[in-house]
C-alpha positions in Angstrom: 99.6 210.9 -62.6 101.2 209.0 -65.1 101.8 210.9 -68.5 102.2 209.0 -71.8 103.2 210.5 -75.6 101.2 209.1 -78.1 103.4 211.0 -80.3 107.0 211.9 -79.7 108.8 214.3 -81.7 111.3 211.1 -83.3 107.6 209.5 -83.9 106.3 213.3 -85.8 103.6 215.5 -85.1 100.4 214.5 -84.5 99.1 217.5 -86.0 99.9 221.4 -86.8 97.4 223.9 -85.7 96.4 227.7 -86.0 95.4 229.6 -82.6 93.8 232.7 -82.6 93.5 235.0 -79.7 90.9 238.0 -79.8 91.1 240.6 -77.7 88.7 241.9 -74.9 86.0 243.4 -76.9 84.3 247.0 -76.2 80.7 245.2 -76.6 81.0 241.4 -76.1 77.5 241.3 -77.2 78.3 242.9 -80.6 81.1 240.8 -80.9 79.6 237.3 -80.0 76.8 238.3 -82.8 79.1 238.7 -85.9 81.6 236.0 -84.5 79.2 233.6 -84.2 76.6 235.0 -87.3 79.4 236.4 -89.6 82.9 235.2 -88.9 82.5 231.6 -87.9 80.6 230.6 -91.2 83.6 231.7 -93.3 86.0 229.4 -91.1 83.7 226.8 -91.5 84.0 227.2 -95.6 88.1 226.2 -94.9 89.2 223.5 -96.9 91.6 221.0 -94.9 91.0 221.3 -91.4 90.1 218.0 -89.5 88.4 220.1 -86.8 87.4 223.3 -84.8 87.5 224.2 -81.0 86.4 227.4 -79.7 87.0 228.9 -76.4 85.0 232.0 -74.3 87.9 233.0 -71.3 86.6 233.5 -68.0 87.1 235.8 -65.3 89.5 234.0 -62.8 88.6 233.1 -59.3 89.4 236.5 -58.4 87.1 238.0 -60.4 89.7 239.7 -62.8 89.4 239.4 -66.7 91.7 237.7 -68.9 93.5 239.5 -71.5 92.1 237.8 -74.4 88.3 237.3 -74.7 88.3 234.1 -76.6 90.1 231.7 -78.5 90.1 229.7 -81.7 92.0 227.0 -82.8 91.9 225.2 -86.1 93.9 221.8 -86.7 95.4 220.6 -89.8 97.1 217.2 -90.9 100.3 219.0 -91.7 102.4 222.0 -92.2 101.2 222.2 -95.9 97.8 221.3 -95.5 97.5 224.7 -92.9 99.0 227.3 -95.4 97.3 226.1 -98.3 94.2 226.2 -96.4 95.2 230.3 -95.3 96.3 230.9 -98.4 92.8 229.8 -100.1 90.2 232.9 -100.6 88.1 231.5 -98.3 91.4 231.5 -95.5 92.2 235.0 -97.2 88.5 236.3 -96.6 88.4 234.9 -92.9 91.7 237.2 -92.0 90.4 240.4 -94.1 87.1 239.8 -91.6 88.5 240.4 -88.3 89.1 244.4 -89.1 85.4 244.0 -89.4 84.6 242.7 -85.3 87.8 242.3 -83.7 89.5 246.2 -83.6 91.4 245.3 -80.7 93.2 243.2 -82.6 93.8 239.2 -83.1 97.1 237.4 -82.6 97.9 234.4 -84.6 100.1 231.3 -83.2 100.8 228.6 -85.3 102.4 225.6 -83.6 102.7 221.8 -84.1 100.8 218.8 -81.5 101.8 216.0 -79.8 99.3 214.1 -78.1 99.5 212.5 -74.8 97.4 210.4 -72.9 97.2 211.1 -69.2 96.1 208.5 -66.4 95.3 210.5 -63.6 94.9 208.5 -60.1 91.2 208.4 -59.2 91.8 208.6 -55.5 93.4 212.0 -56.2 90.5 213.2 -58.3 87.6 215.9 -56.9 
């Protein structure tokens, strides 16, 4: 497998980027209804990010559950661009929201990207 940087930290960052981790809810059901209903429409009103990915975690292969339930991550063209967006009322009415579905609570990562582009050997693939 041969890895390549499209970015390299003497090139910059590709990108900068907010993660959010929610905790195992008490009633996924309950949660997946506002998150998806509720909370996801006022991320979408942010100004400034180029896009969205969301992730449900999985049970491993052995059956046990992860300690986060699922994951957001929003990414911005720079450092600036990201706390401006936060810093907006509509960045300041997503946060105030996760009191509202997410009791066990929501950690926030912020962090910066570099892309890579990855040639993987197809002989070696499953």
């Amino acid at each position: 497998m041969n890895v390549n940087y499209i970015t390299t930290p003497t090139e910059g960052i590709a990108m900068y980027k907010v993660t959010l981790l929610y905790s195992q809810p008490a009633d996924a059901a309950a949660f997946d209804k506002y998150f998806l209903e509720t909370h996801l429409p006022l991320a979408e009103r942010l100004e400034g990010y180029l896009k969205m990915e969301l992730t449900n975690f999985v049970s491993n292969p052995s059956g046990e559950k992860p300690p986060f339930y699922r994951m957001s991550e929003l990414y911005f063209v720079d450092q600036h661009s990201l706390q401006h967006s936060l810093d907006s009322p509509e960045g300041k009415a997503m946060v105030t929201d996760f009191s509202k579905f997410a009791p066990g609570g929501v950690q926030m990562i912020f962090g910066s990207v570099e892309e890579l582009s990855v040639e993987f050997d197809t002989d070696r693939v499953f």
